[in-house]
Backbone bond lengths (Angstrom), bond angles and torsions (degrees), N, CA, C in turn:
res aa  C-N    CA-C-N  psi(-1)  N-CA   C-N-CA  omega(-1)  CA-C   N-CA-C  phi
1 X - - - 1.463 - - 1.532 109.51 -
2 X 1.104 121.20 126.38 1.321 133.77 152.01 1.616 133.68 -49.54
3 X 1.110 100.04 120.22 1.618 110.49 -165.39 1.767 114.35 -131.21
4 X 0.928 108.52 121.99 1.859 120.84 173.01 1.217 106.57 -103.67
5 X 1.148 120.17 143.95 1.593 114.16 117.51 1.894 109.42 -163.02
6 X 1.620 89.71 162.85 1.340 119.45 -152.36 1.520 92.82 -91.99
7 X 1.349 108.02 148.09 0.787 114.06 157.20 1.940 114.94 -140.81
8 X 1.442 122.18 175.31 1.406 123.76 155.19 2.069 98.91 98.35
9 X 0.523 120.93 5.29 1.639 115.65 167.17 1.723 107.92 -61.93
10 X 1.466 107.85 178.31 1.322 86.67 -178.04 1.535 100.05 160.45
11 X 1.552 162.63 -162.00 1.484 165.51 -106.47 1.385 105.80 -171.28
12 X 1.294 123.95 75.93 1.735 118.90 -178.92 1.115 130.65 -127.91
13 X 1.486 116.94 142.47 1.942 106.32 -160.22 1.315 76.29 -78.55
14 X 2.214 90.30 161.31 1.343 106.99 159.25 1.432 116.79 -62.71
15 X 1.792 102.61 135.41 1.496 112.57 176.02 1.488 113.22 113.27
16 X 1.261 108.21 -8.25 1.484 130.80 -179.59 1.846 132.28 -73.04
17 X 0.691 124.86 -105.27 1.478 141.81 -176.87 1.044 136.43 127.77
18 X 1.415 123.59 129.55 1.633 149.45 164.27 1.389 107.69 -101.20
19 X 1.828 106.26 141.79 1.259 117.55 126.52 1.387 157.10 -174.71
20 X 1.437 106.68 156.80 1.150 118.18 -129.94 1.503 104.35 -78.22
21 X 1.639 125.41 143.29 1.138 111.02 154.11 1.697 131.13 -134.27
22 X 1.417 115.40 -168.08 1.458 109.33 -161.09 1.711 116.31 -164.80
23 X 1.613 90.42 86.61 1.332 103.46 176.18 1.343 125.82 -57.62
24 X 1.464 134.97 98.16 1.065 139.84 -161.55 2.127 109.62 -83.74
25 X 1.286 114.88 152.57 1.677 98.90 174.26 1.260 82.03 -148.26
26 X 1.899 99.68 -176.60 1.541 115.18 162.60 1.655 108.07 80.63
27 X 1.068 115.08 -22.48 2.152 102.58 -173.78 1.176 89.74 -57.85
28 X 1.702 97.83 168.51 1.440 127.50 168.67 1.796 99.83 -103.66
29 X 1.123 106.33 -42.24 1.518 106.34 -169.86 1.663 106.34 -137.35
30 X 1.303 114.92 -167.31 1.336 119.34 165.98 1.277 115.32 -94.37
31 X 1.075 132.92 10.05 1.810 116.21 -157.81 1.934 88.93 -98.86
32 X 1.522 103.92 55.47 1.913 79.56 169.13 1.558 97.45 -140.38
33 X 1.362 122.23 173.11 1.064 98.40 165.38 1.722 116.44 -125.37
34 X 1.451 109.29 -164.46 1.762 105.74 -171.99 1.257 102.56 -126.95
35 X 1.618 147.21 126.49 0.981 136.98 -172.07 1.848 101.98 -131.98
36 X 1.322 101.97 141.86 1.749 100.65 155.71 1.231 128.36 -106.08
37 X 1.479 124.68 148.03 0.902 150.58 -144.69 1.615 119.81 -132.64
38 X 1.108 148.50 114.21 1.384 148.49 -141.41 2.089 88.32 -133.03
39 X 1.225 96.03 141.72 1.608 122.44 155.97 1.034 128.14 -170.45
40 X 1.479 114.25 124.93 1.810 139.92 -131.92 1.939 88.77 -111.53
41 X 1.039 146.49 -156.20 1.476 145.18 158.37 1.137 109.48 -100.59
42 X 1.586 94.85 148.64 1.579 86.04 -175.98 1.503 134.86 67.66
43 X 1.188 107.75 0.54 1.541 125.31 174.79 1.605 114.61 -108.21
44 X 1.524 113.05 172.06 1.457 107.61 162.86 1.673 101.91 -99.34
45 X 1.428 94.15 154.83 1.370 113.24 162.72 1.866 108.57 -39.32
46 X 1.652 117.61 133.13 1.713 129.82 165.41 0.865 124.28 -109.96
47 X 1.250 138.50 157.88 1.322 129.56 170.57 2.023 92.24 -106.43
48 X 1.510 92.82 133.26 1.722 108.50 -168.94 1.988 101.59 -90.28
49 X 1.406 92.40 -34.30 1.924 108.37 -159.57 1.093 102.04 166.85
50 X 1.995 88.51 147.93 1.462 88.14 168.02 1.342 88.50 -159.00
51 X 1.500 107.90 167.14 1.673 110.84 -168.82 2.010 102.67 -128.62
52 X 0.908 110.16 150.92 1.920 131.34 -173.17 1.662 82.08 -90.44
53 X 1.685 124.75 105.74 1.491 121.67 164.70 1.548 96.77 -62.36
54 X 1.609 129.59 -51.79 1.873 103.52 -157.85 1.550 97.83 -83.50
55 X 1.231 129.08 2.37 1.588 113.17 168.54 1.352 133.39 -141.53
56 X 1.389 90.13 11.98 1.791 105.52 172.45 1.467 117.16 83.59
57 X 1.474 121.02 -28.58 1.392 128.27 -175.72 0.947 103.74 -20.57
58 X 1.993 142.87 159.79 1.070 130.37 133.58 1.611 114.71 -140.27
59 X 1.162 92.68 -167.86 1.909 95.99 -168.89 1.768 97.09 -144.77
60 X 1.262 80.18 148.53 2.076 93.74 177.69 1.058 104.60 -139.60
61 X 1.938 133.24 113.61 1.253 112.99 152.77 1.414 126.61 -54.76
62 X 1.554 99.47 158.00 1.609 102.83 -160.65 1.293 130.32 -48.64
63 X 1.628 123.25 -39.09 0.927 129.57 -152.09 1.669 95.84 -89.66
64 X 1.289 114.70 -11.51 1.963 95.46 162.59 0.868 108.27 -136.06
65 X 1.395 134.47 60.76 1.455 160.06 115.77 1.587 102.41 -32.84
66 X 1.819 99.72 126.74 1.858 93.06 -166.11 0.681 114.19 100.79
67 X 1.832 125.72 -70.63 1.473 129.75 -143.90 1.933 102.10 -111.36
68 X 1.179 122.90 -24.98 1.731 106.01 158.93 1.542 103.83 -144.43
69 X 1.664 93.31 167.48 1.293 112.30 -152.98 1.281 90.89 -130.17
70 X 1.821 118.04 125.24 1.365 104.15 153.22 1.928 108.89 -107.31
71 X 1.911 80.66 165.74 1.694 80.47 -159.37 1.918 90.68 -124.42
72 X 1.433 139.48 -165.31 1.135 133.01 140.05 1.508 104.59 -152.95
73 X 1.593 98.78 148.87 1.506 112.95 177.80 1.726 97.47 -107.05
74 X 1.698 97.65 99.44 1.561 106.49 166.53 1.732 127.97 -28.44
75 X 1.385 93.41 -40.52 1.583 113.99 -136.11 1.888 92.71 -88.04
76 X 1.644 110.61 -44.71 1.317 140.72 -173.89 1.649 111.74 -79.95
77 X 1.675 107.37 -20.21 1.700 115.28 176.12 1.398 87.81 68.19
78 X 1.416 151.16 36.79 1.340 153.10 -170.26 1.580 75.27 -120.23
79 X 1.982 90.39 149.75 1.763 130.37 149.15 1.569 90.33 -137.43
80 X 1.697 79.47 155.26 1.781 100.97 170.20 1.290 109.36 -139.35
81 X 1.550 114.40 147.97 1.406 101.05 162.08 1.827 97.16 -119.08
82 X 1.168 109.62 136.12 1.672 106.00 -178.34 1.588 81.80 -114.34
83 X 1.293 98.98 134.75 1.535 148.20 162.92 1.260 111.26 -63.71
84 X 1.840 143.00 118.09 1.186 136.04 121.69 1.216 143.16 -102.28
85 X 1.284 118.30 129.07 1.554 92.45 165.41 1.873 106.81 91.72
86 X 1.030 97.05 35.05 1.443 98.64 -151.07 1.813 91.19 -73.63
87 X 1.242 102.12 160.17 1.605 125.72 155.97 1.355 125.36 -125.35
88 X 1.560 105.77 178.21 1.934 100.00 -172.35 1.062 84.30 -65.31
89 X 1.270 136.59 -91.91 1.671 149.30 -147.08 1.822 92.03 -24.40
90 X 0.667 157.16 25.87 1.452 152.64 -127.10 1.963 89.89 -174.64
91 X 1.537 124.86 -38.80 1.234 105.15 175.59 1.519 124.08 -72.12
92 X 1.193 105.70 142.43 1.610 115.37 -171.20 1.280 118.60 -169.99
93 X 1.187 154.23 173.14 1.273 159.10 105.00 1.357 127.69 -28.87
94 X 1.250 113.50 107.63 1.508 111.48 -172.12 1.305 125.07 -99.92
95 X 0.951 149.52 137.19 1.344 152.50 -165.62 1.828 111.72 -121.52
96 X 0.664 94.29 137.21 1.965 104.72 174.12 1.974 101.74 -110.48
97 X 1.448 95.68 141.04 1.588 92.35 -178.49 1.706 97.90 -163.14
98 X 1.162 100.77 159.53 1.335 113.99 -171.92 1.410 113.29 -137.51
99 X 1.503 121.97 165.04 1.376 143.10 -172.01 1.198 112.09 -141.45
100 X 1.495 112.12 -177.61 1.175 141.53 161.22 1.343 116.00 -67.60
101 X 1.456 163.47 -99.02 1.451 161.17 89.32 1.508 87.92 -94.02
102 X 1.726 108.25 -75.96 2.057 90.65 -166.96 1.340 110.93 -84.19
103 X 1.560 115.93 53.47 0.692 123.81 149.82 1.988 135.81 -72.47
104 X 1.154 114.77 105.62 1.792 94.36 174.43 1.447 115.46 -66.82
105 X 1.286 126.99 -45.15 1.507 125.26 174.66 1.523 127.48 -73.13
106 X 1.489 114.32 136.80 1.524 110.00 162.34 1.545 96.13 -78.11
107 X 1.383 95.78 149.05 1.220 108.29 -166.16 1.608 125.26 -141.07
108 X 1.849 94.72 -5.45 1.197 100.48 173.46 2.014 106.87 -131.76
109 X 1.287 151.98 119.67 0.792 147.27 160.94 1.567 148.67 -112.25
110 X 1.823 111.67 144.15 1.386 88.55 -160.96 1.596 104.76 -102.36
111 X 1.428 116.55 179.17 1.667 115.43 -141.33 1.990 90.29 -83.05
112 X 1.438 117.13 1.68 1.553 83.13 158.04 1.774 111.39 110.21
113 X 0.944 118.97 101.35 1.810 122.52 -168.19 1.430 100.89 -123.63
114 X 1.215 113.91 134.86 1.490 146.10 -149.41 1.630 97.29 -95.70
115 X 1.447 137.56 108.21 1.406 123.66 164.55 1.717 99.42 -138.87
116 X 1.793 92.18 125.49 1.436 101.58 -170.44 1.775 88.85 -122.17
117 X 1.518 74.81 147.92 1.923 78.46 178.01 2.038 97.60 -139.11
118 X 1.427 90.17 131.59 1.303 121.71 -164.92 1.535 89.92 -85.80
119 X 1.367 106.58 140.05 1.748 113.66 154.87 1.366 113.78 -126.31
């Protein structure tokens, strides 16, 4: 069974930085990947990033393109997403989640870390 959890959210003026991380367990192999996921109130669930564990690929929705980077430590079963530059529109609940690679669904998720940013 597949298991997350997030950690590192946390109270930050705009312009600041978080970051986030996400102890991954349970694979059989590398071929899946880990993505985060942001939901603000009142909103639907986003996908923020997500990174390819056997080849590093990654993806950024647009609007924090620039401003965070996710990274992963193979060795540690760790993902991160580091935070820049943050803004309110940017507070949410974040979620870490994982797949298969050809996978279409996340399919595994962790319970979710709180980062609000004050202006």
């Amino acid at each position: 069974e597949v298991q997350l959890v997030e950690s590192g959210g946390g109270l930050v003026q705009a312009g600041g930085s978080l970051r986030l991380s996400c102890v991954a367990s349970g694979f059989t192999n590398d071929d899946y990947a880990i993505g985060w996921f942001r939901q603000a109130p009142g909103k639907e669930r986003e996908k923020v990033s997500c990174i390819s564990i056997s080849d590093g690929s990654t993806y950024y929705e647009d609007s924090v393109k620039g401003r965070f980077t996710i990274s992963s430590d193979n060795a540690k079963n760790m993902v991160y997403l580091e935070m820049n530059s943050l803004k309110p529109e940017d507070t949410a609940v974040y979620y870490c989640t994982a797949k298969p690679r050809i996978s279409i669904r996340w399919t595994s998720w962790g319970q979710g870390t709180q980062v609000t940013v004050s202006s």
